[in-house]
N, C-alpha and C positions, 0 to 999 in steps of 0.2 A: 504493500500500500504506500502510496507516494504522502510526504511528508504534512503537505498542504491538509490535505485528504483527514491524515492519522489526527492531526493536531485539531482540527476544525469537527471531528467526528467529538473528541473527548471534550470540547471547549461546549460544543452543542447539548452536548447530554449534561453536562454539568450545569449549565444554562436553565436545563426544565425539569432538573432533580427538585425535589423541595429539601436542601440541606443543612449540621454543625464540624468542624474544623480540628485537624490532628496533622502529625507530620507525617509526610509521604515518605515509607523508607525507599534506601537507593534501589532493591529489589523490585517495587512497586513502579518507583519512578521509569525504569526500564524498562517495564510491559507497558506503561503509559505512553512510553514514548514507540515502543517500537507497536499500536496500535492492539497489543494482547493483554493490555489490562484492566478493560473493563467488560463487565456483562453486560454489554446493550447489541441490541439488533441493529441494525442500520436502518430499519421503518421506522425503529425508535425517536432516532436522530434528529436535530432540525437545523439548520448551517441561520446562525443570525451573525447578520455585518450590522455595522453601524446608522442608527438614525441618520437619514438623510434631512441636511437641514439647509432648503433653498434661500435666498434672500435673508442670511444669516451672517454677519460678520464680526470679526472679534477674538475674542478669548475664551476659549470653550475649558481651559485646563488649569489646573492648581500649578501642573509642571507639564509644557508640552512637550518634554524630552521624554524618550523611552527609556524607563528605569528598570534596572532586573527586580522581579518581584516575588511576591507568595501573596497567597489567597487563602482565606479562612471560607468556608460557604455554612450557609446554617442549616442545612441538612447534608446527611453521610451519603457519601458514592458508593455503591457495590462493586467491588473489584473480584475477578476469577480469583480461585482458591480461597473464598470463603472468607477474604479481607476487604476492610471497610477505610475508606479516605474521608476525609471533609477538606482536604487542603490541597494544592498541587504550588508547588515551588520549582525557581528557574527559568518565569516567564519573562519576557519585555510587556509593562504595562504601561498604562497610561489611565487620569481620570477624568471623563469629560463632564463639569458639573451642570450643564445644561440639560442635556439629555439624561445623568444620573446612570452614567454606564464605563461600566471598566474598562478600555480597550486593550484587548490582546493584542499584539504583533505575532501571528500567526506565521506567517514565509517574509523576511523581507523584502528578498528579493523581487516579490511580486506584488510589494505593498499588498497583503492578505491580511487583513485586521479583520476581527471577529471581536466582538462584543460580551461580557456577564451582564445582567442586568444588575444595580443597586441593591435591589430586592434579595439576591439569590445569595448578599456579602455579609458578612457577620465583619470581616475586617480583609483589610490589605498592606504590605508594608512595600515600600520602595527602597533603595539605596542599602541593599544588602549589604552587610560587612561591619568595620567599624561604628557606622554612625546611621541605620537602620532608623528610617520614620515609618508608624503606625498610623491608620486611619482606620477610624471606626464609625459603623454606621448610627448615625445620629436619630433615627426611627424608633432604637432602643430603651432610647430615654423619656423619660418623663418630662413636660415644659410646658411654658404658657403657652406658647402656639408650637402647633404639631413642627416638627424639622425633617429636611428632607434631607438626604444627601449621606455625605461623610466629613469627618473630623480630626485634623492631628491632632496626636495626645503628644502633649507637651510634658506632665506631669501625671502619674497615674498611680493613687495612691486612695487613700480614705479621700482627699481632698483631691481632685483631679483638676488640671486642668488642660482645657484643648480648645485649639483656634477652627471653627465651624467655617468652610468655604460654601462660598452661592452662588448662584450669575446673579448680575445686575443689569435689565437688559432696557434698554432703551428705541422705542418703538420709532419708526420711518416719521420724519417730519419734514416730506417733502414738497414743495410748494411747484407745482408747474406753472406757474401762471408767472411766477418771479425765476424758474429755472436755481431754487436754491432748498437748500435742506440736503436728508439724507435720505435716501429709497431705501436702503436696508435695514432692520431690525439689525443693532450693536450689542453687543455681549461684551462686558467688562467680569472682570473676577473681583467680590468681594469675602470679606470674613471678616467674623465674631467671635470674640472670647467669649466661652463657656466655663462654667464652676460646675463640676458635676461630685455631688455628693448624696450616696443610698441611693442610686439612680435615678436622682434627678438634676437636668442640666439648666443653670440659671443662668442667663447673658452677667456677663460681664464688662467692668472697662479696666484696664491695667492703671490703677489710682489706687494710690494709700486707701481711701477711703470705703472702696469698694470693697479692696482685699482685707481691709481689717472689718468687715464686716459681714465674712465667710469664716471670718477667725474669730470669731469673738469669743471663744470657749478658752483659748487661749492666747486672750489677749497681751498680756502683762509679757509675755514671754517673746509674744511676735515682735511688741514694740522696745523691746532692750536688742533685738536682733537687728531692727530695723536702725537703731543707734545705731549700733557696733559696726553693721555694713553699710553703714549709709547707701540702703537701697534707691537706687535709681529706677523710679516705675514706671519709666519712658522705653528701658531697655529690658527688654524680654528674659534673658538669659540672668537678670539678675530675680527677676518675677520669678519663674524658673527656680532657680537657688531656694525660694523663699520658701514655695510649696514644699519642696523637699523638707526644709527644715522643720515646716510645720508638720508632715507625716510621720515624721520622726520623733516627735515630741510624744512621751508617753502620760 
């Protein structure tokens, strides 16, 4: 079975499995690849590419570059010899937040990108290796208004925190009568700080005031921290620092 074919068969069933997420061992991953490790038929199957999206322009991606990836799904794949997957790792991904869909890099050679749907991801990480980012599907949570999408975890602890990506899209305001405006629907990327705590995600702003007010159980302690390091709450990485200290705190 040619590679297109093997990859696009496994990416499809996985697609319309209702699935949760484990590691693929390298035995597994072998029959994956070489197209003999899964139990589906081929009338099973259903090949999805990408929403096509006409009179669209913009920024469809968190990171439009193709990162090697892993995949968590929220329900388990059946694999030959009586073994079970939820996860497939070593992919090129990508995540488009308009559409709400993972794109695979299926063949490059052939630009062959095939599609998970949102729905089908419990989580995804990019940038394997030393400095591994996690997204997680935001659906999960509890909040004022429902959230669609997915989310890096910045910090992930009792006290969690992670940045929520969206489109922001701006609709055609084009004027023929003056030959000005834009004909296309624009897509920008934006994001939200989240506070997720007992499973529920509260917006955020990166401000003393906000974060001491996810803290307040342990206030006395966060604010001799916030001396000591003279936190910068303009700069992430020190925000960052802070929640850790906070989960730490027993």
């Amino acid at each position: 079975m040619k590679r297109k074919h093997t990859i696009g068969y496994l990416l499809t069933f996985i697609i319309n499995s209702s699935a949760a997420f484990a590691q693929v061992s390298e035995g597994t991953k072998v029959g994956i690849n070489s197209g003999r490790g899964l139990n589906a038929l081929k009338s099973d199957v259903f090949w999805t590419s990408p929403t096509d999206m006409p009179n669209v322009i913009g920024e469809f991606y968190i990171d439009s570059v193709w990162q090697e990836g892993k995949v968590k799904f929220t329900s388990i794949v059946p694999q030959l010899g009586g073994w079970n997957s939820d996860s497939l790792t070593g992919i090129q991904i990508r995540y488009n937040t308009l559409n709400d869909e993972l794109e695979v890099l299926a063949d490059k050679s052939k630009n062959d990108i095939r599609v998970i749907k949102g729905g089908q991801l419990k989580n995804f990480t990019t940038n394997l290796g030393t400095n591994p980012k996690m997204y997680v599907n935001v659906a999960t949570f509890k909040s004022e208004k429902p959230l669609r999408g997915f989310a890096k975890v910045l910090v992930q602890g009792d006290l969690s925190l992670i940045e929520y990506f969206y489109p922001k899209i701006t609709k055609p305001n084009y004027n023929p009568g003056f030959a000005t405006g834009e004909k296309n629907t624009v897509v920008r990327q934006g994001s939200d700080y989240y506070v997720v705590s007992k499973g529920t995600a509260e917006k955020a702003t990166l401000s003393k005031k906000s974060m001491l007010a996810f803290m307040n159980e342990k206030q006395k302690d966060v604010e001799a921290y916030l001396k000591e390091k003279n936190v910068n709450f303009k700069n992430e990485d020190d925000v960052v620092r802070l929640f850790k200290f906070y989960n730490g705190l027993k």
